[in-house]
VOKEBA-773537 format. One record per atom (N, C-alpha, C): residue number from 0; residue in three letters; atom name; x, y, z. Coordinates in Angstrom, 2 decimals, decimal comma. Example, Ala and Ser with C-alpha at 12.3 -4.5 7.8 and 13.67 -1.06 7.14 Angstrom:
<sites>
num/residu/atome/east/north/up
0/ALA/N/13,19/-5,69/7,80;
0/ALA/CA/12,30/-4,50/7,80;
0/ALA/C/13,20/-3,30/7,80;
1/SER/N/12,85/-2,25/7,08;
1/SER/CA/13,67/-1,06/7,14;
1/SER/C/12,90/0,03/7,87;
</sites>
This chain:
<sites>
num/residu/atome/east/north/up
0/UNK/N/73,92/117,81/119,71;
0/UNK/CA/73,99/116,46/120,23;
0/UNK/C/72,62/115,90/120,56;
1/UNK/N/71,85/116,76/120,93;
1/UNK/CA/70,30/116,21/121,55;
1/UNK/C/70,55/115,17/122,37;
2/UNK/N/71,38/115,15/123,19;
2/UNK/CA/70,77/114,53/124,11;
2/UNK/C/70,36/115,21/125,56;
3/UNK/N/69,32/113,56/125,97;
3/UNK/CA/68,57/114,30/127,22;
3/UNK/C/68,37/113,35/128,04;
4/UNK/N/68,06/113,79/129,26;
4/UNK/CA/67,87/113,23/130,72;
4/UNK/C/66,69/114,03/131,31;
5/UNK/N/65,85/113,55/131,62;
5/UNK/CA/64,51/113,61/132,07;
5/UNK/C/63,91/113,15/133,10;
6/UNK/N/64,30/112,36/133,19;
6/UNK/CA/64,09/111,64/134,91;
6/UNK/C/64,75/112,19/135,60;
7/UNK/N/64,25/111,55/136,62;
7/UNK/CA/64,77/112,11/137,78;
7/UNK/C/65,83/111,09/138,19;
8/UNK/N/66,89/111,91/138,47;
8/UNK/CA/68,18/111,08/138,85;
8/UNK/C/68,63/110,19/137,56;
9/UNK/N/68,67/110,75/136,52;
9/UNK/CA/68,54/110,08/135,79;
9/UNK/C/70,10/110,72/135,09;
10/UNK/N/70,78/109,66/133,84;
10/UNK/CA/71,93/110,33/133,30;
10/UNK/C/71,94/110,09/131,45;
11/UNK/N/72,41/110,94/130,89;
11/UNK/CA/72,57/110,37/129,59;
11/UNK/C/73,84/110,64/128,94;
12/UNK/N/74,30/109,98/128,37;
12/UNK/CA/75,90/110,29/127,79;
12/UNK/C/76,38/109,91/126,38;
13/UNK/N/76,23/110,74/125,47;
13/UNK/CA/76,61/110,16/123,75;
13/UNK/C/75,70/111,12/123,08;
14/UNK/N/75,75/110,69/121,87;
14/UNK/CA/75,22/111,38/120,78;
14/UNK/C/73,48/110,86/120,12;
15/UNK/N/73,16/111,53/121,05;
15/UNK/CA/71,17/111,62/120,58;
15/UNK/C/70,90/109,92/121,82;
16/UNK/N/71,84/110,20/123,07;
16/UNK/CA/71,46/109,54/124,33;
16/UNK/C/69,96/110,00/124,87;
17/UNK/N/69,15/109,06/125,26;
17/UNK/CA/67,51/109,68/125,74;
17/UNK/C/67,71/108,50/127,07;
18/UNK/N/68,06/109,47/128,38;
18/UNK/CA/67,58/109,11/129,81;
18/UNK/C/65,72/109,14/130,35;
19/UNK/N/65,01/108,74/130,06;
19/UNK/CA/63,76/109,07/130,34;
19/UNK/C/62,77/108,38/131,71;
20/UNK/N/63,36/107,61/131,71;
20/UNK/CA/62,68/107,50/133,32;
20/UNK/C/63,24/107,87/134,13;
21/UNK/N/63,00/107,78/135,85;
21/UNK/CA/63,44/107,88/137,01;
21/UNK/C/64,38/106,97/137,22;
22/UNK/N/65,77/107,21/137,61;
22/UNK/CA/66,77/106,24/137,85;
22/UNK/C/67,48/105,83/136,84;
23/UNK/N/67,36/106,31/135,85;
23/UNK/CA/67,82/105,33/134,21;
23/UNK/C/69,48/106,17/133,86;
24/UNK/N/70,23/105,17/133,39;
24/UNK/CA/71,47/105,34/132,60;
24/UNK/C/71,59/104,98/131,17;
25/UNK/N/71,95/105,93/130,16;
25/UNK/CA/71,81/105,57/128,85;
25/UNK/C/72,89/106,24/128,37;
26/UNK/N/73,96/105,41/127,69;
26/UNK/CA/75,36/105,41/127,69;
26/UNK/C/75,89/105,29/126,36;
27/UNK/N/75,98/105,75/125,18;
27/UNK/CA/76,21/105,70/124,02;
27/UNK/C/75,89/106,44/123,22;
28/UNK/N/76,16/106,48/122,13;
28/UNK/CA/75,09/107,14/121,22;
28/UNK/C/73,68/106,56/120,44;
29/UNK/N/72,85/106,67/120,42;
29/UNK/CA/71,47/106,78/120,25;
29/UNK/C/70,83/105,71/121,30;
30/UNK/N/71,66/105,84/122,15;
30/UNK/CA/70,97/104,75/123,28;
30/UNK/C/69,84/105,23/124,25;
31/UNK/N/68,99/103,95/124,71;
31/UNK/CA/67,51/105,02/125,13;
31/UNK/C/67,60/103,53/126,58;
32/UNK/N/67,33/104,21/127,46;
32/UNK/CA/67,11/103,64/128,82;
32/UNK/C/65,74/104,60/129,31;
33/UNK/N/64,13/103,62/128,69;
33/UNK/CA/63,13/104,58/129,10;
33/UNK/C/61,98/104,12/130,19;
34/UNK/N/62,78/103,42/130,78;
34/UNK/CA/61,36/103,09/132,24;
34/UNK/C/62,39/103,41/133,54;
35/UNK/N/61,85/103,13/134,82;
35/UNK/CA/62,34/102,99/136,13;
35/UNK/C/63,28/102,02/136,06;
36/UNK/N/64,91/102,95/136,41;
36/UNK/CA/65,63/101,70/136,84;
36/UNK/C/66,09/101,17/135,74;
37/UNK/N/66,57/101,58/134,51;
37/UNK/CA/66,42/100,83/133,46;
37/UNK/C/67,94/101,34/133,10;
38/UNK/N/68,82/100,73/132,30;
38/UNK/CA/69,96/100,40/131,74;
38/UNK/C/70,39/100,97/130,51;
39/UNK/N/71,09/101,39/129,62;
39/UNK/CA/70,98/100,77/128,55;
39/UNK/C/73,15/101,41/128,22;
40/UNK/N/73,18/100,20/127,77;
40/UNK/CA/75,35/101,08/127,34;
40/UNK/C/75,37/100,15/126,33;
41/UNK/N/75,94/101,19/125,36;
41/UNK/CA/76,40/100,86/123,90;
41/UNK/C/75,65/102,07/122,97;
42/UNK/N/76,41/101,84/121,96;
42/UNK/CA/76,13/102,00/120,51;
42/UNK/C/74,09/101,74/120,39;
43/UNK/N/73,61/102,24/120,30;
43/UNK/CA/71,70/102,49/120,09;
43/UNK/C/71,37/100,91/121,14;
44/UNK/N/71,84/100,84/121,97;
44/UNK/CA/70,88/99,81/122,94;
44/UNK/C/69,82/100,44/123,78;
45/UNK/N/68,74/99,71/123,87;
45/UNK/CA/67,63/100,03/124,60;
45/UNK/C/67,14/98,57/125,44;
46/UNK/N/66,86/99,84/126,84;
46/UNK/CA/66,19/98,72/127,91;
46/UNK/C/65,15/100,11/128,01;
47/UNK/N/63,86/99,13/127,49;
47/UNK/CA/62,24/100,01/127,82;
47/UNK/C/61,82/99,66/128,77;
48/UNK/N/61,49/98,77/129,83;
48/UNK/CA/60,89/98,03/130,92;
48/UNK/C/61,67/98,31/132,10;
49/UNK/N/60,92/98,24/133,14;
49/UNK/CA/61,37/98,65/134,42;
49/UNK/C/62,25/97,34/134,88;
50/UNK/N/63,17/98,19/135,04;
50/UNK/CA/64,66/97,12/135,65;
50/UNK/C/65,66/96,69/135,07;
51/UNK/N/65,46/96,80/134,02;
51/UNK/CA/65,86/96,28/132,26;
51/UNK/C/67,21/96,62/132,29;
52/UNK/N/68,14/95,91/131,65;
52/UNK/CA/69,65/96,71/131,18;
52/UNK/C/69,59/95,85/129,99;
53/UNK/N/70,72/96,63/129,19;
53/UNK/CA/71,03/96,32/128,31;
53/UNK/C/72,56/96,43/127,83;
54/UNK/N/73,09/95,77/127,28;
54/UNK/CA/74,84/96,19/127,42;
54/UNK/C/75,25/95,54/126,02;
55/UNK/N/75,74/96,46/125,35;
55/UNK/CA/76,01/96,06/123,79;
55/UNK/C/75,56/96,68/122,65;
56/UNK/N/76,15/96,92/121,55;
56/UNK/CA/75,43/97,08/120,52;
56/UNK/C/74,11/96,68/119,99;
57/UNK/N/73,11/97,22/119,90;
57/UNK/CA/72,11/97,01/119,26;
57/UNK/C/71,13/96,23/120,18;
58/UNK/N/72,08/96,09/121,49;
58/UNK/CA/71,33/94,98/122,29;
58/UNK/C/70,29/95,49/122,98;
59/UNK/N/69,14/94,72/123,12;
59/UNK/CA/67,58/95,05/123,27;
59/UNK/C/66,84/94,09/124,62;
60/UNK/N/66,51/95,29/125,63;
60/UNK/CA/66,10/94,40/126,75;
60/UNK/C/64,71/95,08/126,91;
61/UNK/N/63,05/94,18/126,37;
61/UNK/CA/62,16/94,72/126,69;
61/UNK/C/60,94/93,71/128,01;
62/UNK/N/61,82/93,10/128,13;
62/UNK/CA/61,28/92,36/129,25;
62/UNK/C/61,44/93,08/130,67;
63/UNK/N/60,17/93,27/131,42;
63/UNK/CA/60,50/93,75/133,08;
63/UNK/C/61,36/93,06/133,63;
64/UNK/N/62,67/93,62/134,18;
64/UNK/CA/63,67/92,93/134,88;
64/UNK/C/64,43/91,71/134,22;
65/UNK/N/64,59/92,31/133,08;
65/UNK/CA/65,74/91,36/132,05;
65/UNK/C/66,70/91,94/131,74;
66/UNK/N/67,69/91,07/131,75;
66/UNK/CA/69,41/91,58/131,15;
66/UNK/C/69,60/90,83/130,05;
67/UNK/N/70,30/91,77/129,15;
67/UNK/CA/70,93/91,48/128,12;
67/UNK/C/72,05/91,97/127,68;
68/UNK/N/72,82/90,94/127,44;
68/UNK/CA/74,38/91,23/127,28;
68/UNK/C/74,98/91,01/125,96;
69/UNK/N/75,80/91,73/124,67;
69/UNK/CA/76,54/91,01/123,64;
69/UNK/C/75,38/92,19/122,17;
70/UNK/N/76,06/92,01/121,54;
70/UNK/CA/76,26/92,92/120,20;
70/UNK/C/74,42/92,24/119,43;
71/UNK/N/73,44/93,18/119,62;
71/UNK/CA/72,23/92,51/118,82;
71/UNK/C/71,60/91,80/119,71;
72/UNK/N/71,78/91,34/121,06;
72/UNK/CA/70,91/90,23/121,61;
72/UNK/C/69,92/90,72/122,25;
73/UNK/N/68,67/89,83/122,36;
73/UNK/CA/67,32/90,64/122,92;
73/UNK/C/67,05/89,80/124,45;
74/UNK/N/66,27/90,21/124,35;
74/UNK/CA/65,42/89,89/126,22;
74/UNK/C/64,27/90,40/126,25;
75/UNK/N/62,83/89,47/125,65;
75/UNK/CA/61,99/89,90/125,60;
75/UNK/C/60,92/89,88/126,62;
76/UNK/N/61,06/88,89/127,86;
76/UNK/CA/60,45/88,62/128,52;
76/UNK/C/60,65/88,42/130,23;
</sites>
């Protein structure tokens, strides 16, 4: 499965899930939640930035303290 959790307090759940900061939830398969505090659920969504979530397929939050919600949508800033 490879997945991993690395942070501290950190969780990962799915298939090739990467928890990597402190505080982070990454919930799917190939989903990556990799700063402080950071989000990510679905199918390969990523929140890189501290605070970040992300919720959806493909959906992409690289803005500090941005949400993004819905299948593909970003948050870059």
């Amino acid at each position: 499965m490879n997945t991993s959790a690395t942070g501290n307090y950190s969780t990962a759940l799915g298939y090739y899930a990467e928890a990597e900061g402190d505080n982070t939830v990454a919930i799917g398969a190939f989903s990556l939640a990799s700063a402080i505090n950071a989000t990510a659920l679905g199918h390969n969504a990523s929140a890189t930035k501290t605070e970040s979530t992300a919720v959806g397929q493909d959906a992409r939050a690289t803005g500090e303290r941005s949400t993004v919600l819905g299948q593909g949508a970003q948050a870059t800033g």
